[in-house]
N, C-alpha and C positions, 0 to 999 in steps of 0.2 A: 477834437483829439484824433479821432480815426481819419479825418482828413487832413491830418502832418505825418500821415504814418508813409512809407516809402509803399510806392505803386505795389509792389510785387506784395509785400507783407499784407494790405491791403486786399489782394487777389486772394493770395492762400488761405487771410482769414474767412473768406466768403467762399470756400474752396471746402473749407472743414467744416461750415456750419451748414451748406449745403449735401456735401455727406454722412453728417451725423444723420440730417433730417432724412432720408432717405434710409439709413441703415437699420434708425429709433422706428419707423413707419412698419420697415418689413418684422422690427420685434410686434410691432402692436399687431399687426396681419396673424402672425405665428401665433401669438396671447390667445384670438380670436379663434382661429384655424382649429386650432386643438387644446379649449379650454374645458374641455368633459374632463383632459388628465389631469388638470388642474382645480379641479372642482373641491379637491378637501382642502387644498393649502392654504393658512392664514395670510392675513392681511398682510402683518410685517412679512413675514417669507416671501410675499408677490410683491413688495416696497424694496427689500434687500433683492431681489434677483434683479429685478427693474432697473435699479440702484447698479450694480457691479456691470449687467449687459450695457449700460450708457458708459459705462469707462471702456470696457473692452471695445466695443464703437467707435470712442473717441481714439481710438489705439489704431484699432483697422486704418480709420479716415486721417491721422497723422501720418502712417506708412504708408499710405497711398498715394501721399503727394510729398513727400519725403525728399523722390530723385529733383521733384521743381524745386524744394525747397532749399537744399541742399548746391544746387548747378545753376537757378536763377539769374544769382547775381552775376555770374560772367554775364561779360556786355553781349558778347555773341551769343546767348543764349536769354536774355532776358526777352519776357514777353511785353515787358512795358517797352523796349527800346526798337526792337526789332520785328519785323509783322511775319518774317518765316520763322521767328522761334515762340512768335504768339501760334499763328497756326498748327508748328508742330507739338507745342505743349497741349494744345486743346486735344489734335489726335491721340496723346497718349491717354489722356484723361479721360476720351471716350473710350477706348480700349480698355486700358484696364478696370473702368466702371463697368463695360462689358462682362467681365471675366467673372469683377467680383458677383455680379445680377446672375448670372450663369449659376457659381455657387450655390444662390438662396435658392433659386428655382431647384435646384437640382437636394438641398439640404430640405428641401418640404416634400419632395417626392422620399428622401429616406427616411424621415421624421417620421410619415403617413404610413409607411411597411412596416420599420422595426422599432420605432419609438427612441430612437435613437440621432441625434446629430451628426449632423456630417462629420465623419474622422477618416481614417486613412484607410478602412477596411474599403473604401471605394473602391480602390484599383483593383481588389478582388473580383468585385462587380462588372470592372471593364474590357475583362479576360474571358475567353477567347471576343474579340471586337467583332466579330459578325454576328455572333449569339445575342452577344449586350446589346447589339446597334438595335437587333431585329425584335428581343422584349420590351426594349425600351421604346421601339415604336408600335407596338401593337398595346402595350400598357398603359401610358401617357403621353396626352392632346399633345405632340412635339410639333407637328405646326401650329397650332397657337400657341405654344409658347415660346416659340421662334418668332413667332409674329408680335409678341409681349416684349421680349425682351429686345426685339429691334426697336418697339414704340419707345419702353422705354430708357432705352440709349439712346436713340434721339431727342428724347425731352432733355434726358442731362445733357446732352451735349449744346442744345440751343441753352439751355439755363447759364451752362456755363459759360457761354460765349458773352453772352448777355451779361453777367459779372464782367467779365474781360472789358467788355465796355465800361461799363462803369465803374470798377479799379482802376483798373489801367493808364489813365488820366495822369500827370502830372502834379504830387501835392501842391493846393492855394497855398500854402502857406510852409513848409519844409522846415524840419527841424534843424537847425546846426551842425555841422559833423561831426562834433561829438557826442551830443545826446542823441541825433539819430546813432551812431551807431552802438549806444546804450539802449538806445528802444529795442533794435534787432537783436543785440545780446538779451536783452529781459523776454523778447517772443524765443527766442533759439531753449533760454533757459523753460519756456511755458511748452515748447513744444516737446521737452526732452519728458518733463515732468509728466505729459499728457502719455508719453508713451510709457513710459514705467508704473504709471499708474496708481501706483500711493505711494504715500511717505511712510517711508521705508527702507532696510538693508538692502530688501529680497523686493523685487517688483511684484506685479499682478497678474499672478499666474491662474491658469484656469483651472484649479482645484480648487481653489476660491469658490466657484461657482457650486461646489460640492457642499455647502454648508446645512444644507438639511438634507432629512432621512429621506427626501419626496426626487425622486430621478427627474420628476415634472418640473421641479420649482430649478433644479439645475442646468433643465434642455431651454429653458426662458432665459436664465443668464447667460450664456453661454452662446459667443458668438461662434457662427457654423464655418467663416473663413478660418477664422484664427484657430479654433478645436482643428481643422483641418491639419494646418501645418503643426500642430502644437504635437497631436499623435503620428504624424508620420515621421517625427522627430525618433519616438519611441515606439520601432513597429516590429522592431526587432530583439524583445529584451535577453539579455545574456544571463545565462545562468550561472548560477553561484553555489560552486562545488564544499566551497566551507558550511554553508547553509545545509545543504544537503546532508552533508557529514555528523552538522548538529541533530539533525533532527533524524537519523539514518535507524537509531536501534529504534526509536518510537514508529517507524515506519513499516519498521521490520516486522517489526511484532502485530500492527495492522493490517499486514499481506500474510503474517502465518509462516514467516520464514525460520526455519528453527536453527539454521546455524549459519548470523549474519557475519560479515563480513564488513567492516566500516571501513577498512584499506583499499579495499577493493571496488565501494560503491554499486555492489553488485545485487539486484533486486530476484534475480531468477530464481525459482523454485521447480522443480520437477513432480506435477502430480498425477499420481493414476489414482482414477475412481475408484470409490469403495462396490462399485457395482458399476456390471458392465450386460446389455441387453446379450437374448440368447442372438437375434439379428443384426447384423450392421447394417448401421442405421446413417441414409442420408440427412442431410441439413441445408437449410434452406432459407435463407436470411430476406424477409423483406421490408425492405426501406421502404416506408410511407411517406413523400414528403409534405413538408408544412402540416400534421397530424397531431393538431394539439389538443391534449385531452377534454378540456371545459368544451370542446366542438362533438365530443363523440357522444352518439347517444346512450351509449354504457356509463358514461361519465354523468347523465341526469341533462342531457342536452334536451329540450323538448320538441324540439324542431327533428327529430330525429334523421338527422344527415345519415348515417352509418350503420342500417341494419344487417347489412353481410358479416361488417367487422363484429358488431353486438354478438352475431348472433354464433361466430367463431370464438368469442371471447369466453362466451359462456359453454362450450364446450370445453375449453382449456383451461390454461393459469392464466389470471389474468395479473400482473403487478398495478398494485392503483396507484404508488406514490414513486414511479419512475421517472429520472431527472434523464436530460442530456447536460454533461459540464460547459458545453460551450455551442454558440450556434454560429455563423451557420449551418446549410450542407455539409459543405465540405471537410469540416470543421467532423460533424458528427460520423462522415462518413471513415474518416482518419482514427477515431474514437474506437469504433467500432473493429478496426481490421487491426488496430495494434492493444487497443488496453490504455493506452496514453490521454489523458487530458491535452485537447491541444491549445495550451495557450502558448503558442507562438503570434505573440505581441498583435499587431494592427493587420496581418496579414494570414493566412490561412497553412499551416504544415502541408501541405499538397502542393504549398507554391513555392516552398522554401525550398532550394537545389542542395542544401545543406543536408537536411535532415530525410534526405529520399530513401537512405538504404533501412526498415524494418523489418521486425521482427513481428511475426504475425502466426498465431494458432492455427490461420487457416491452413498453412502447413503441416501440422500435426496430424491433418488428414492423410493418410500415406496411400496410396493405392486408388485416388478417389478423384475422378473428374470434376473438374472446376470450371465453372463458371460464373461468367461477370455480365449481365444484361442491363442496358440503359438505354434510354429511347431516343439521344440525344447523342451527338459526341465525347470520347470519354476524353478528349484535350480537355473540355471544361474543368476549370481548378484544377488542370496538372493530375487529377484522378489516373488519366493512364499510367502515370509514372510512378505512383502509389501501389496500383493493381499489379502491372504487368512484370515492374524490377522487381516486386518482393514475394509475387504468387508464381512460381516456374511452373508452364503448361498451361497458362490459363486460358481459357476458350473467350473471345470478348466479342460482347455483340450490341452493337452500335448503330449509326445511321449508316446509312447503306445496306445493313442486314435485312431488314423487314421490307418487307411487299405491302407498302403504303405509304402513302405522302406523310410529309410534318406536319403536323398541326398549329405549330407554335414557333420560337424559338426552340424549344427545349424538344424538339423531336417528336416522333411519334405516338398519339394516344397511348395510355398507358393498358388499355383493353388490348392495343395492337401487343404492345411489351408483355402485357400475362400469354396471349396465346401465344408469341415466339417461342416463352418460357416453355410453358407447356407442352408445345408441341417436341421440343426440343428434348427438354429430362425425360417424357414419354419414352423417346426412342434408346434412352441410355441403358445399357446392360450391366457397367458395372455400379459402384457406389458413385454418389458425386456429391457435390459443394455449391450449392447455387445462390450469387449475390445478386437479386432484383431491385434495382434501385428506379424507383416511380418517381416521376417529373411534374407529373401534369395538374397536381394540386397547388398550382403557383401562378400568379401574376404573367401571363394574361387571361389564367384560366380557360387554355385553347380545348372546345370539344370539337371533334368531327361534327360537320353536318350531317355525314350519317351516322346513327347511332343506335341503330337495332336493339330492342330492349329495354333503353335507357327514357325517361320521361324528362325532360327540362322544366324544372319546376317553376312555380310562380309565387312570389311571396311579398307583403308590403315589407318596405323598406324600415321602418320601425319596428314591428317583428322581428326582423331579420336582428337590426341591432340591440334587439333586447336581450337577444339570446347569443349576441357575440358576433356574431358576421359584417362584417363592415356592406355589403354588396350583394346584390342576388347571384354577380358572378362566382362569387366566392364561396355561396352556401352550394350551387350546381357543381361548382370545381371539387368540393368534398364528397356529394352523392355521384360525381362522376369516378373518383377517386373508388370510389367502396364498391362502384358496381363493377367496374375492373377486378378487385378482387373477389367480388361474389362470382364470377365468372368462371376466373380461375381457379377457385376449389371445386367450382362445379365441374370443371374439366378433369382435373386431376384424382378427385377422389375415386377414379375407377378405372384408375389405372392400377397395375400390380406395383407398385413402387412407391403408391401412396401409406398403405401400410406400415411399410419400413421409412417414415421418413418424418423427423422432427421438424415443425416451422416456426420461426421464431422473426415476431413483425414488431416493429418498433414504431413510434414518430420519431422524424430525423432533427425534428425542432418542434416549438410552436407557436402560438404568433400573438401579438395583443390583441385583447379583448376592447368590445366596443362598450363596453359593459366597466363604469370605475369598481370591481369587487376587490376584496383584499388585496386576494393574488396580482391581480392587475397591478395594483398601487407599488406591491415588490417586482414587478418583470417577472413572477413567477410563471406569468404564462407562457411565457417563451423557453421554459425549461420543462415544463411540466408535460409531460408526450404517455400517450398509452404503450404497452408491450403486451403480449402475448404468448404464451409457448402454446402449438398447438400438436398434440403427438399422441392423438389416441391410440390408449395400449403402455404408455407409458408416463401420461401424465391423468390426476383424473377432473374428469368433466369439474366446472363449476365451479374451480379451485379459486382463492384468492391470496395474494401475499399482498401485506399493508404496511409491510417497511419499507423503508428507502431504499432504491438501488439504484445505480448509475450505469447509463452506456457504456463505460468500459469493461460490466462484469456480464454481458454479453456472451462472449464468444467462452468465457472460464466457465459457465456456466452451462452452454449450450452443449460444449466438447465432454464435460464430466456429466450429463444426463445421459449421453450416448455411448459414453463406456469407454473412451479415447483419450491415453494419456499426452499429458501437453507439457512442454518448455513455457513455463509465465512467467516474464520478463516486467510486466507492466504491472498496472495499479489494480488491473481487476481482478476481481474473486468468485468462486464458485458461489452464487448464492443459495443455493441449496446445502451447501455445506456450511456456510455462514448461522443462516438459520435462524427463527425472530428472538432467540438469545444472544447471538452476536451483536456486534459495531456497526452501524449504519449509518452511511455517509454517502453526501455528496456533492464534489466540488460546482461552483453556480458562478460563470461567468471567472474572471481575474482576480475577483474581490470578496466571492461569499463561498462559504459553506452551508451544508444544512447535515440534521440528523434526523434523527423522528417525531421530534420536538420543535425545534428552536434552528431557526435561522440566523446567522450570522454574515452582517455585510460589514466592509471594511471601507471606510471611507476615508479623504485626506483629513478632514476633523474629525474621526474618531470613528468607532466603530457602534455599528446599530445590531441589535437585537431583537427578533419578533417571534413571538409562539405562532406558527405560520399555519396550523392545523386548530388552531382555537379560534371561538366565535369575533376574537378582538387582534385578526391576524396581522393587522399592522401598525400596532402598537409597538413602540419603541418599551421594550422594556430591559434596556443591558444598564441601569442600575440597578433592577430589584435581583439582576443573577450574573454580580460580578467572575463569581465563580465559573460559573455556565460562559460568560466571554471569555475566560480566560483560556479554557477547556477548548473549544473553537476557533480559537487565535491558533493556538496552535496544531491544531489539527489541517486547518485552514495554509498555513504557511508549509505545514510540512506534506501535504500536495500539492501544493502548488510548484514550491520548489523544488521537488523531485521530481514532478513532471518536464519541467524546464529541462532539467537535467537527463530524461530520460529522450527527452527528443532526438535528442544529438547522441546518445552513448545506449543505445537500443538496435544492434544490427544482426542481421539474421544468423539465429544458430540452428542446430541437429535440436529436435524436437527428442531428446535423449538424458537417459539422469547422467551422463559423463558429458552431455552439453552443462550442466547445471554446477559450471567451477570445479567439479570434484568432488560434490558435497552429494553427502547422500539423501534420499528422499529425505524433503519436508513433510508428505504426507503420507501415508497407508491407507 
């Protein structure tokens, strides 16, 4: 039968069964590679993902050869007839089997960091191209996997040649012209069907892949080309003013608005603290990056990476159940300076040119020297144009400022970045504002060779992952991180300005665990960051808060401990005024919420619920509290969609109750 099939149809079939194999191979690799995430999923869940990733496959490997399929049969271009359009077909074949191997190579490097498949937030990652070129070769073997991925694009390309030959022949035996061109019609109808993928109205879309509560059993379906183009379809979502509108008093009444406005869409409120210090008081914001909590040893780490930070935490307030809504950096860093959840789609608010003009508390500081320190470039993720358009005056200090090589990509040790800092607000006479944003707790984990003070630890490699660290570079990249800031309070606490000056240190994210624990199982890790106030004289030692609060109530927070009335435009709240009888919340990624309880994810089949602070955290239990999903659904959408909405219609006002509409104080 298959040798009456016409040459070419012949070819292509051996064309897709050869790329299934190959596509099906790198799933088994992946299965393999990072089956610890997968260690709790049932049998059918690893049968149905198994199951849905060999269609999506089959889908890839129909699009891939699509243009031969489709152009073939012209005489000038058929590779059964002609040997320069056999050769140029084979070049494309090697090409773009190139491009797709590139892919996977590069989908198991993002897999390994964030546990997450390739989707469109790459391009974030490939901005500024000298940074990216230069982590990405101090991070991963890129000549062997240059040397991989030539070997094997060379095997498929000899594979395929080899088909060529043996297709490509002349049918013994040829069908009629009409039933051959019913055979081609019945392949054209099997090919069409391969790419849609079920029977069906609606094709086989990759929320399909979302059928269980387990992120693992979905990164297994889920092919990493196709997720690619599937989100950067959707990288941009538009918001929706109706939605916003519905859910505007419920919103209102969550930020403390007391006289809303649902014509207007207007979130702003004007507060001045109920108490204001007898000093004015600096502030001092420090970004920890990759600082996630389950690593810290105040968090019950026993490896104890972090006794600088431990040991500052216990002098201040420590918050134990602090989210970020969204990761990455840049992502947190945007969170931070506006109040906004940034879920701007597949791509980061810092790079969007739409949404640059903000509105930010750090102006509410009037009178007050501002600074922005990073040990790197502040082009990365468009940060300068976050900083510099919406903070007027601000001091930036960057590469080429410090008196020391880079260590890394990402710039100068971060020991180098505290003593800048330090030396620098030292000599400041009036008030000031200082954003320290730390680099160097990240992938390639660069320390100086020299390292005065610091010891490079040694630890097994089991060890290491029992207690969470994938690598010994990674547990040193965190005690190198800490001993930076033990540094820097050792500098600072004796100076006159230390006194008068409130610090306030966050994780900017956090990172999976090597460890399957609940949290891991929900990505909780990756949300889950330490914070700190640290303001002897104003805060007191030893303190703990144990409700939820989120990144964006930050700076609401930080401005009314220090006695400074602010224009709040955004989602965040003073949590001190909030207080453990208030609402606590906080939005997790595009799809979840959490409170102090019960977490809510929202998935394309339906929504999951987990008591995420109970002994059985990841248990699905959104039938025993339909009530409680319902509670959270919409809590959940009307964050979300107000922050959508706030991206774009958040631009900078007077820090004034007559900036605030017209309306008179919401609080006293």
């Amino acid at each position: 039968m298959l040798n009456r099939l016409p040459a070419l149809a012949r070819f292509l079939l051996a064309l897709v069964a050869i790329n299934l194999l190959v596509f099906e191979a790198f799933r088994a690799v992946f299965w393999v590679a990072f089956r610890e995430t997968l260690a709790g999923a049932s049998a059918g869940d690893l049968a149905k993902a198994v199951y849905l990733g060999s269609k999506f496959d089959l889908r890839l490997a129909l699009l891939l050869l699509l243009p031969l399929a489709l152009l073939g049969w012209i005489p000038l271009l058929d590779p059964a007839r002609r040997r320069a359009a056999r050769i140029g077909w084979l070049a494309y074949l090697a090409l773009a089997e190139c491009a797709v191997l590139l892919l996977y190579f590069v989908d198991f490097g993002h897999y390994a960091w964030l546990r997450v498949r390739l989707n469109a937030s790459l391009v974030d990652h490939l901005t500024p191209v000298g940074v990216a070129a230069r982590v990405a070769w101090e991070t991963y073997p890129v000549l062997p996997g240059v040397l991989l991925l030539a070997l094997l694009t060379g095997a498929y390309a000899w594979v395929a040649e080899r088909a060529a030959r043996r297709t490509l022949l002349p049918p013994s035996n040829p069908f009629p012209k009409w039933p051959r061109r019913a055979v081609i019609a019945a392949l054209a109808v099997l090919v069409a069907a391969g790419i849609w993928g079920k029977w069906s109205r609606y094709p086989l879309r990759w929320s399909e892949a979302y059928f269980s509560s387990s992120e693992a059993v979905a990164a297994l379906a889920l092919n990493p080309v196709l997720f690619l183009t599937d989100t950067a379809e959707n990288r941009n979502l538009p918001y929706d003013a109706d939605k916003v509108r519905e859910h505007y008093a419920y919103t209102a009444a969550l930020l403390g608005i007391a006289s809303p406005d649902p014509d207007k869409l207007d979130f702003a409120r004007y507060v001045v603290p109920p108490r204001k210090p007898a000093a004015r008081y600096n502030l001092v914001v420090i970004h920890l990056e990759s600082f996630a909590a389950f690593k810290a040893g105040i968090f019950g780490n026993p490896l104890d990476p972090t006794p600088h930070f431990d040991a500052i935490a216990r002098q201040g307030l420590l918050f134990t159940h602090f989210f970020v809504p969204e990761v990455p950096t840049p992502r947190s860093v945007f969170e931070m300076l506006t109040g906004i959840p940034d879920v701007n789609g597949a791509t980061t608010a810092s790079r969007n040119p739409l949404v640059v003009n903000q509105h930010t508390l750090v102006n509410a500081l009037e009178g007050y020297e501002k600074y922005y320190f990073l040990g790197g470039s502040a082009t990365w993720g468009n940060i300068r144009g976050l900083f510099t358009h919406n903070i007027p005056g601000l001091h930036v200090f960057e590469e080429g400022d410090y008196d020391a090589p880079q260590v890394d990509g990402w710039g100068v040790s971060d020991v180098v970045l505290f003593d800048k800092a330090a030396k620098t607000l030292r000599e400041q006479k009036k008030p000031f504002f200082a954003f320290i944003q730390t680099s160097g707790n990240h992938r390639p984990f660069g320390i100086p060779d020299d390292h005065p003070g610091f010891e490079l630890a040694r630890a097994d490699e089991a060890k290491l992952a029992e207690n969470g660290f994938d690598s010994l570079a990674a547990y040193n990249g965190m005690r190198y991180l800490d001993f930076a800031l033990g540094s820097f309070f050792a500098k600072v606490k004796d100076t006159p300005a230390f006194r008068n000056t409130v610090f306030f240190m966050y994780g900017d994210h956090g990172n999976p665990s090597t460890r399957e624990t609940p949290w891991q199982k929900l990505l909780l890790t990756g949300y889950h960051v330490p914070c700190v106030i640290y303001a002897p004289g104003l805060v007191k030692a030893g303190a703990r808060i144990d409700f939820t609060a989120s990144l964006p109530d930050a700076l609401p927070t930080s401005l009314s401990l220090i006695g400074v009335p602010y224009l709040n435009t955004g989602l965040g709240r003073d949590l001190f005024d909030v207080g453990p009888a208030g609402r606590h919340f906080s939005l997790i990624g595009l799809d979840g919420v959490l409170d102090d309880e019960f977490y809510l994810r929202i998935g394309p089949a339906g929504s999951y619920l987990f008591r995420y602070r109970s002994e059985s955290a990841a248990e699905d239990v959104h039938e025993r509290y339909p009530e409680k999903v319902a509670e959270l659904k919409r809590l959940q959408e009307a964050l979300y969609e107000t922050s959508k909405y706030l991206l774009y219609h958040n631009p900078p006002r007077a820090h004034s109750a007559a900036a605030a509409a017209g309306r008179k104080e919401d609080r006293k």
